[in-house]
Phi, psi and omega in degrees: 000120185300157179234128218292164187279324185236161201247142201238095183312310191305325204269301204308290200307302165322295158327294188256025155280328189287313187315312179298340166308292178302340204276309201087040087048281206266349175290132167245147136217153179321133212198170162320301211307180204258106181295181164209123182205143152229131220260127175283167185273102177311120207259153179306124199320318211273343178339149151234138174308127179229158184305345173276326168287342174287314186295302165003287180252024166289296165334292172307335186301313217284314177308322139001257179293349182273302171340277188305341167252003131308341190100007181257129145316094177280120191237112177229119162263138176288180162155173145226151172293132182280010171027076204306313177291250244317329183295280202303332191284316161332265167343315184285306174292350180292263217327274169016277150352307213253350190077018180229155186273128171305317163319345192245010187236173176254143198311341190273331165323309181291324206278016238201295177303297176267034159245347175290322191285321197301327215289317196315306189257336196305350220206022180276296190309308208285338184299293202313319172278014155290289201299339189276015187083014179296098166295030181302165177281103136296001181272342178274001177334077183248147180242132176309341167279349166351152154314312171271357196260346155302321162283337161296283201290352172292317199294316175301329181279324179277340182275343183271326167290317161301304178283000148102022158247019142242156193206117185268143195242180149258067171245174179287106166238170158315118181224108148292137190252024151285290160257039109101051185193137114002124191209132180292175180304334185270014175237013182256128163252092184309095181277116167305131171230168174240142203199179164270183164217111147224194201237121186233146193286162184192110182327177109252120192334130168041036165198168182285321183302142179243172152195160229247114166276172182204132186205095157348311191227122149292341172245031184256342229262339163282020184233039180252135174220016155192183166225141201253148168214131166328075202321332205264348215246106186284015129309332171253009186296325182294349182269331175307107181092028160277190180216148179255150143282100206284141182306143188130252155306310190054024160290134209287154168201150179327171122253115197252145156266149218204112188273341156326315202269127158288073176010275234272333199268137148087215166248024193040004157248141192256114157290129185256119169269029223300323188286337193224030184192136182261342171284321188310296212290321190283337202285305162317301177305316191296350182240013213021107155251147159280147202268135196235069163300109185248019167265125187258181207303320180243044149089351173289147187297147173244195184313331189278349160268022152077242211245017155262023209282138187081350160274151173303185177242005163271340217260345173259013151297314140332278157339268214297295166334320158312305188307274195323332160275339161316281174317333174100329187318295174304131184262300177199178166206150178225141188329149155221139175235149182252123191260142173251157207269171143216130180317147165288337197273278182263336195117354220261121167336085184298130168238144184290157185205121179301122171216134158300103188233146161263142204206146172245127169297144181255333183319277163350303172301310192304277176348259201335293169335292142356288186327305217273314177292302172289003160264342155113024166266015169240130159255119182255133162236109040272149161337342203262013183286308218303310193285325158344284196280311185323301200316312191299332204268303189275005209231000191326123155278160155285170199241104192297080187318322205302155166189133194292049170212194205246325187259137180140140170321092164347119190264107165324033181261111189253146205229117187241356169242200167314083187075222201223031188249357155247135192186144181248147163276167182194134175304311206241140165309326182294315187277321201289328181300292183313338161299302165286350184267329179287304227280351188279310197064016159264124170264003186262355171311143173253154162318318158344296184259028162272154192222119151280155180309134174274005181278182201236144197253144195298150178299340188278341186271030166231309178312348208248340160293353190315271168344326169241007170275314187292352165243026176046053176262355177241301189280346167237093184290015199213014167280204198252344185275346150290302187332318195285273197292342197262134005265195186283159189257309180242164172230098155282106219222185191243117152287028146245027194241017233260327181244316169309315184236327156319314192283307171322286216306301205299311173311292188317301155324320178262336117336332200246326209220011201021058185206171167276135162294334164212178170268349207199098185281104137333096179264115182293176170243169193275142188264127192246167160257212207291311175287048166072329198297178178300122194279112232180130162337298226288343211260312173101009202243042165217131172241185213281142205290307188276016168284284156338311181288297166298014170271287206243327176097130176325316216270293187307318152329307173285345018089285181319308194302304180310298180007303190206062173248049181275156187350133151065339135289176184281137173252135181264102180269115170204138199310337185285358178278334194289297186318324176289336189258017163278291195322324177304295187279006151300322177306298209279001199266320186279342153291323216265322212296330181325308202278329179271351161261032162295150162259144188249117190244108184323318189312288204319109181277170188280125180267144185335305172299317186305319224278313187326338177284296177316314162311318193266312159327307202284314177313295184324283184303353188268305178315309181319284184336312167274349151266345159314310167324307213279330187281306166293313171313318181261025189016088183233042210274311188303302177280057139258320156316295178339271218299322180329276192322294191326264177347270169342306205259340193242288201307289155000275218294290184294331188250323172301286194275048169280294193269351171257350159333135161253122176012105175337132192067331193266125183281190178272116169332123163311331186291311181306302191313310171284347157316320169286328201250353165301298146347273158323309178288315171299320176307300156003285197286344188259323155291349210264347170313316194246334219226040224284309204292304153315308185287298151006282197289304205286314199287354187263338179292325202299323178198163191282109139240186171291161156316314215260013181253354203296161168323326179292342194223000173321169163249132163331152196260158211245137183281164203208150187285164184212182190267090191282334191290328168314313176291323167297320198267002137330288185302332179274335156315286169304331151324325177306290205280327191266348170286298201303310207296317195285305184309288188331312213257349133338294185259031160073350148348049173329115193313350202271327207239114152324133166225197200234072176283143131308155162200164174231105168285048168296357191275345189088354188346108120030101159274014192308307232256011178307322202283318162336289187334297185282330171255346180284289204284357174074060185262130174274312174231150163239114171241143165270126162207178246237323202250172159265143206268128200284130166107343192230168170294122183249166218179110162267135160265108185053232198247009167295128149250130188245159186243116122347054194288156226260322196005079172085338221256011163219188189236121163276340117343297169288345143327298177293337159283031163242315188271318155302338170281325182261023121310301171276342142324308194282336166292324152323309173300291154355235148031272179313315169288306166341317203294322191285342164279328261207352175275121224257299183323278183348292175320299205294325201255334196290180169273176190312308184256021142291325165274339179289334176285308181291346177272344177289342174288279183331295207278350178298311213254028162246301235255322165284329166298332169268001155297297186303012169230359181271348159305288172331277166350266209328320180270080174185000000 
């Protein structure tokens, strides 16, 4: 099969992404063999491939595809998450569109629209991570919303509920009032904001006397049911067992003491809000003050905001601040700054709000988790992860499971009396009936008169099952693909999401499976662009993945992705990295069409420099190899690339098939050429991790094989002991060849025309690696000799000199104005680093490896001055 002159990515990639499909490939079942499996981090049904899901599931690729050329049964499962807010927000605004209100539909109504949405879109994103080359189990495809994986977390919910760690409370939780839900602590993202402070007057109650607050929100002071003061603050002692008039309003309210109160903050005096500050609200229970909600759900003032009743609640912030300097109230106000809670979600201001929520305790659950990672059978990598989670783990809320919406797992709660303080748990209505009718002792209950909880359960509290739901571990704990596949061997994730759903998933695991769910979390790092920010739609400075891929080609993308990402840093992402990773896989589409046009001659024996290249190759791969190994053990995937690239493009590309080209017109020894194509194919299998589709294309070209020989499932190649000493004296060779090479192309040498080196061997060199030497550099002789050859050009390697000789191919008289003049340059230079050493300050003060670049300078420009005069010396 002829093989095309430019490597064509789209056609290639297209091709053996379908072959591999069809061959099945990417299919697992339970087998002898030693699993390996991994669970994707379910990207949100409503989703699009973003620069993060590229790095992300380049990793799992890379990690993957290396298993399966190891020899693991390789598992890697797909899916997405039904992602309740972003979805239903979606949904909603689709109706919106449509003229229609959600409010106006019945919940089956609404769920009939998003599953119309999920179906629509849901497979979009996992179709996009086909093109970037992600080797998933597609037959294993799970969405959470699924039946069973819906029927799992009802069963978790309910069993979690028997054992007495969920419970519904009246507490103060996070409410975007934007999408209208209850949001856990960990979906609130605290933004530093710049704001006001301001400080407003407050009667005292049957006096002339006032006295001064200080308040971030202003339009809170109508939901106030004291003022709180320090018992300890001799300044308010005269206040004491008095009462205040809060503005406005003019509702009387306590002055109550507090040890609570901060001397030092404000005006030491507090306004206490219970309804809308969860320390206010603890100050409250503890003093019983009455709770004053003046907010409805989407944050607009209800009655209790008087005649703002139905405005938002910055725009009567505003308001009310006018209102209050009208009135005298306002004393002054001064900048502040702040962290303000925000949805993770919509963006939305949070406000706190007293709510009937459902909650799981967490301490208790937590401990094993806690455990399992700082004792090192969960490895989090990088390390600097561990006190992150410790901290977190140990500082755990219980967790507000609840969420005010419609698309999402029904929360299993049946409500059979007067309002919501009688309710049975249940998988089912039937059992829930039969529950209320014992606890109730009315046996005349119907399913009728059960009301399920209308909330919805947060999306992460089906997600934290992952790992043992996409293998059915909750409704069959004893089958044979959990027994098998569980727990997962690596997980590759964002760390920020290292608590919302890591941490969950390992509690679940250890509740569920008493086991860990994988051993190795892999924490990515965030893909940024050049000025650091976060690559984002909303920002405009991320681009688009399949835009990228049909440029550079997948393979190059992934390349791209890699270049510099290590673990748990940040990738500073810029499109010339993609470019760099076309060029890569050009090299090797260019290496291979080289080998594939040698003429091959059986007749021909293997010559000396061929067997000596070879040799030195077999060393070279074997050492890479084992710092690649090294490299994937400490998921070092970015230098495992590195060390990859390396092999490939300078060792391969520039010096092997270098030394084994055969001569213009002469073909190659057959002995050599399969030796060489041996050669290829272990580079092959070490590229194919990062580069699957070039690498492919190239082992199918080489010989007509089977399914079962294809590249995907070939074995990984075996470490094997080397030689260092072959490599080093390689290195020193090449050193050689690139000194002859620098002259050639200095003094105008035509690389075509043989010439004659010298050397004075103080290093003791090695002659092995001379006939290399002698076909790189276009050598007629390498002769050893004891003096310096008079008449020629030099050149050091270490404490070797090598001679040139000039015959004729320059004009000496401009030689010699040449190398003095960049003599007495280089004496110049000298002089000046000198100088700086020889500054007793200088020496003294500067750091350490500053002065080691000047002295390393001084001895570069003594070692280059005696070259330049033993030049000198020849022609003269």
């Amino acid at each position: 099969m002829a093989i095309e002159a430019k490597y064509n990515a789209q056609n290639t990639e297209n091709k053996w992404y379908k072959y591999w499909m069809e061959q099945g490939y990417f299919h697992s079942e339970v087998n002898e063999k030693e699993p390996y499996a991994i669970v994707i981090p379910p990207p949100n049904v409503t989703g699009v491939l973003h620069m993060g899901h590229m790095l992300n599931n380049t990793l799992q690729d890379v990690l993957i595809r290396r298993a399966r050329l190891k020899g693991y049964n390789a598992c890697w499962v797909p899916g997405t998450d039904h992602a309740s807010i972003a979805t239903e927000a979606k949904v909603v605004a689709k109706l919106k569109n449509e003229g229609i209100d959600k409010n106006s539909l019945s919940r089956e109504e609404f769920l009939e629209h998003a599953w119309e949405w999920t179906h629509k879109h849901g497979g979009i994103i996992l179709e996009q991570l086909k093109k970037l080359g992600a080797s998933c189990d597609w037959e294993r495809t799970k969405f959470t919303m699924d039946d069973d994986m819906s029927a799992s977390v009802i069963k978790v919910f309910v069993d979690l509920y028997k054992k007495g760690h969920i419970y519904r409370g009246y507490r103060m939780v996070n409410w975007d009032p934007q999408a209208k839900t209850t949001l856990s602590d960990e979906e609130v993202v605290h933004i530093e904001k710049q704001g006001n402070l301001y400080y407003l007057k407050y009667k005292i109650e049957g006096s002339d006397e006032s006295l001064t607050i200080a308040t971030t929100r202003p339009e809170t002071i109508l939901g106030d049911t004291a003022i709180c003061i320090n018992p300890n603050d001799e300044r308010f002692t005269h206040l004491k067992g008095k009462k205040a008039i809060v503005p406005i309003c003019n509702r009387v309210i306590p002055i109550i003491e507090d040890e609570y109160v901060d001397l030092e903050f404000g005006t030491g005096c507090l306004k206490v809000t219970p309804a809308h500050d969860e320390n206010d609200k603890m100050l409250g229970d503890k003093h019983n003050l009455e709770v004053i909600d003046i907010l409805n759900d989407d944050a607009t003032l209800n009655e209790h905001g008087l005649h703002y009743q139905g405005k938002d609640r910055f725009v009567v912030r505003k308001e009310i601040v006018a209102e209050l300097k009208e009135l005298g109230v306002l004393q002054k106000v001064e900048q502040h700054t702040n962290k303000v809670g925000t949805s993770e979600r919509t963006g939305a201001v949070i406000e706190p709000k007293l709510s009937d929520q459902w909650f799981l305790k967490m301490k208790e659950l937590a401990q094993p988790a806690l455990d399992s990672v700082l004792e090192k059978d969960i490895q989090l990598v990088p390390e600097k992860f561990i006190n992150t989670y410790r901290h977190w783990m140990e500082n755990v809320r219980d967790w507000n499971i609840s969420r005010q919406l419609w698309w999402g797992h029904q929360i299993p709660a049946y409500y059979y009396g007067n309002g919501k303080e009688e309710f049975v748990v249940a998988e089912t209505a039937e059992e829930a009936l039969t529950l209320a009718q014992e606890k109730s002792g009315n046996a005349a209950l119907k399913l009728s008169d059960l009301v399920q909880d209308a909330d919805a359960l947060d999306t992460w509290f089906s997600s934290w099952l992952w790992p043992i739901s996409v293998f059915n571990g909750i409704l069959e704990p004893d089958n044979d693909e959990i027994n098998y596949y569980y727990p997962t061997k690596d997980l590759v994730t964002a760390p920020e999401i290292l608590f919302f759903w890591v941490a969950r998933m390992i509690i679940a695991g250890y509740e569920y499976r008493n086991e860990k769910p994988f051993s190795s979390v892999y924490l990515t790092g965030i893909v940024r662009d050049k000025q650091r920010r976060k690559m984002s739609k909303s920002l405009g400075n991320s681009p688009d993945p399949i835009e990228l891929m049909d440029k550079y080609g997948a393979d190059g993308v992934r390349v791209g992705m890699l270049l510099s990402s290590p673990a748990g840093n940040d990738l500073m992402f810029e499109e010339d990295l993609c470019k760099q990773g076309s060029g890569f896989v050009n090299k090797i589409w260019n290496a291979y069409r080289l080998i594939d046009g040698w003429e091959i001659s059986e007749e021909k024996a293997e010559t000396k420099t061929d067997s000596i290249a070879i040799n030195w190759y077999q060393n070279k791969f074997a050492k890479t190899l084992a710092e690649i190994e090294d490299h994937y053990s400490k998921y070092r995937i970015s230098d495992a690339l590195m060390a990859t690239y390396k092999l490939v493009w300078d060792d391969f590309c520039s010096w092997f098939l270098e030394m084994v080209k055969p001569a213009y017109g002469e073909p190659i020894s057959a002995v050599t050429y399969k030796k060489v194509i041996a050669i290829l194919e272990d580079n092959l299998k070490i590229l194919h991790p990062f580069v699957p589709f070039v690498s492919e294309e190239v082992w199918q070209h080489i010989t007509k094989r089977s399914k079962e020989e294809a590249l995907i499932i070939a074995e990984w190649p075996t470490n094997m002991s080397y030689d260092e000493k072959i490599i080093d004296e390689f290195d020193f060779a090449s050193e050689v060849i690139s000194g002859i090479r620098t002259i050639r192309k200095e003094k105008n040498i035509s690389f075509k025309d043989e010439i004659s080196v010298s050397v004075i061997n103080n290093e003791k060199a090695e002659s092995s690696f001379d006939s290399v030497i002698a076909k790189l550099g276009n050598l007629s002789e390498l002769k050893y000799v004891s003096e310096k050859v008079e008449g020629a050009l030099t050149f050091r390697v270490k404490s070797n000199e090598y001679f040139v000789p000039i015959e004729g191919a320059i004009n000496v008289e401009d030689e010699i104005a040449k190398l003095s003049e960049e003599l007495k340059y280089t004496e110049g230079f000298l002089k000046s680093v000198q100088g700086k050493l020889k500054n007793e300050r200088f020496v003294n003060n500067a750091p350490e490896k500053v002065v080691e670049i000047e002295r390393k300078k001084e001895a570069d420009a003594l070692a280059k001055i005696e070259t330049l005069k033993a030049s000198l010396a020849s022609l003269q």
